[in-house]
C-alpha positions in Angstrom: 189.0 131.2 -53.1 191.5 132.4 -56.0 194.7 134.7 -55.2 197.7 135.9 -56.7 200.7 137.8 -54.6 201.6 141.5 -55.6 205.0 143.0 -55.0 204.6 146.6 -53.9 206.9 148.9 -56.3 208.4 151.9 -56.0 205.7 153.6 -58.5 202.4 151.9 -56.5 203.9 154.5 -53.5 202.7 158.0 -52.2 205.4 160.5 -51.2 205.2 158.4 -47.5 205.8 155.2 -49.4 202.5 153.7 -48.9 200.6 152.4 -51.8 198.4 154.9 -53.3 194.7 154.1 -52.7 193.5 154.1 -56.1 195.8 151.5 -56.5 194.2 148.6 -54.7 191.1 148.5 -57.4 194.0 147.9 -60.2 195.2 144.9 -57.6 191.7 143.5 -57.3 191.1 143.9 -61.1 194.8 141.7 -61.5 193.3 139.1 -59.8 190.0 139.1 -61.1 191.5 138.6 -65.0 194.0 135.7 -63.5 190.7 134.4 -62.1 189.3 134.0 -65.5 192.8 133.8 -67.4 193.3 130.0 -65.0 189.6 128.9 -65.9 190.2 128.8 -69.3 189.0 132.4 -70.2 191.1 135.2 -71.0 189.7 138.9 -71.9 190.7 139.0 -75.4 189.5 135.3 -76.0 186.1 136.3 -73.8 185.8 139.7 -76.0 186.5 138.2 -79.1 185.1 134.6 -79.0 181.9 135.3 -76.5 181.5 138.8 -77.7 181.0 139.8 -73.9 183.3 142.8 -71.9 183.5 143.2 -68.4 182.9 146.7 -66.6 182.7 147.5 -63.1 179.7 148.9 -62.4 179.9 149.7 -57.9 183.3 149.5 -56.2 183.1 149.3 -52.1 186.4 149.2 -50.5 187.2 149.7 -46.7 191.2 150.3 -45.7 192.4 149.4 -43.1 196.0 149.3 -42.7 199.1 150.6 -45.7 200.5 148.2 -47.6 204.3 149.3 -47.9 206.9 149.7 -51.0 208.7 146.1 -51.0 205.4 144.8 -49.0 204.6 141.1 -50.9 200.4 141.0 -50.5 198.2 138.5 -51.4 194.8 139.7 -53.7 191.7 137.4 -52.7 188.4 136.8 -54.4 185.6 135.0 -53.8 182.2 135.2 -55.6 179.4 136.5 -53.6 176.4 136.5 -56.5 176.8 135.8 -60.2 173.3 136.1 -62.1 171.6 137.2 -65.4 174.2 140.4 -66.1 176.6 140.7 -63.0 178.7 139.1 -60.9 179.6 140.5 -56.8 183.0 139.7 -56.2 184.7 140.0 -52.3 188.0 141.0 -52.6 190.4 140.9 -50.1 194.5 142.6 -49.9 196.5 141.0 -46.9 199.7 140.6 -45.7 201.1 137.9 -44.1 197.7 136.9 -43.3 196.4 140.4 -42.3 193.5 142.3 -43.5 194.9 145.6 -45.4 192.0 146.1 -47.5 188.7 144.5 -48.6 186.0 145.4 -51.0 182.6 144.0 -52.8 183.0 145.2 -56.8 179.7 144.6 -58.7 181.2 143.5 -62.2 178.3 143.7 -65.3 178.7 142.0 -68.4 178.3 144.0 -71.8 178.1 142.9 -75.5 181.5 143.8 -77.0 179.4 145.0 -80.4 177.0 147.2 -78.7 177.5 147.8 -75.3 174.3 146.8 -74.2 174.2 144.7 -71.1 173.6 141.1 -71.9 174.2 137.8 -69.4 176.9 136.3 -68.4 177.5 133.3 -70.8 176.9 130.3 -69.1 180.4 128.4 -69.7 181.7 131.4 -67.3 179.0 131.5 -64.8 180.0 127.6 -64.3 183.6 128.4 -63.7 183.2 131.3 -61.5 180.8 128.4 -59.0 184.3 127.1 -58.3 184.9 130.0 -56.0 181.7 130.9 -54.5 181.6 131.9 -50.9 180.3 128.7 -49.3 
């Protein structure tokens, strides 16, 4: 499993200071480019070396409970499937060890040239195994 904490700011609020539902796809998106960033693969390098983007291509989340302005939470993800052009991730937002929110986002991988969908290059398939659900 991969994480990386999230302070809640001021501008992540609604009027009730609660963070802003939209919001928890950027979180999950943070911690899906760390996720990559730590194995050796950053956007740019993956864009411009392996001529492959990342887009989301099916976003499920379920909320549970706010996350609040000043609120440290942690951003989970495991990897559910990763084959051909696509990789499920399970994403998780908790605090102090309770569930917030959680979410499956279907990621596809595109060429960066033409857009067209194309597989995931294998050196990145690999590092993703590291956080499979077991």
């Amino acid at each position: 499993m991969f994480s990386i904490p999230v302070v809640i700011n001021y501008e992540d609020t609604d009027a009730a200071g609660v963070v802003y539902y939209a919001n928890y796809l950027a979180y999950m998106e943070r911690a899906r480019n760390a996720c990559l960033r730590q194995a050796g693969f950053p956007l740019a390098m993956v864009r411009d070396d392996l001529n492959v983007v990342f887009v989301v291509t099916e976003a499920r989340l379920r909320y549970r409970r706010p996350a609040r302005l000043d609120d440290v939470v942690d951003i989970t993800l495991e990897v559910e499937t990763a084959r051909g052009a696509s990789v499920t991730f399970v994403q998780q937002v908790r605090r102090d060890g309770d569930l917030l929110v959680d979410g499956r986002i279907r990621v596809g991988t595109l060429s960066s040239d033409t857009f067209s969908p194309c597989r995931i290059p294998d050196k990145i398939r690999h590092a993703l195994d590291d956080y499979r659900i077991q």
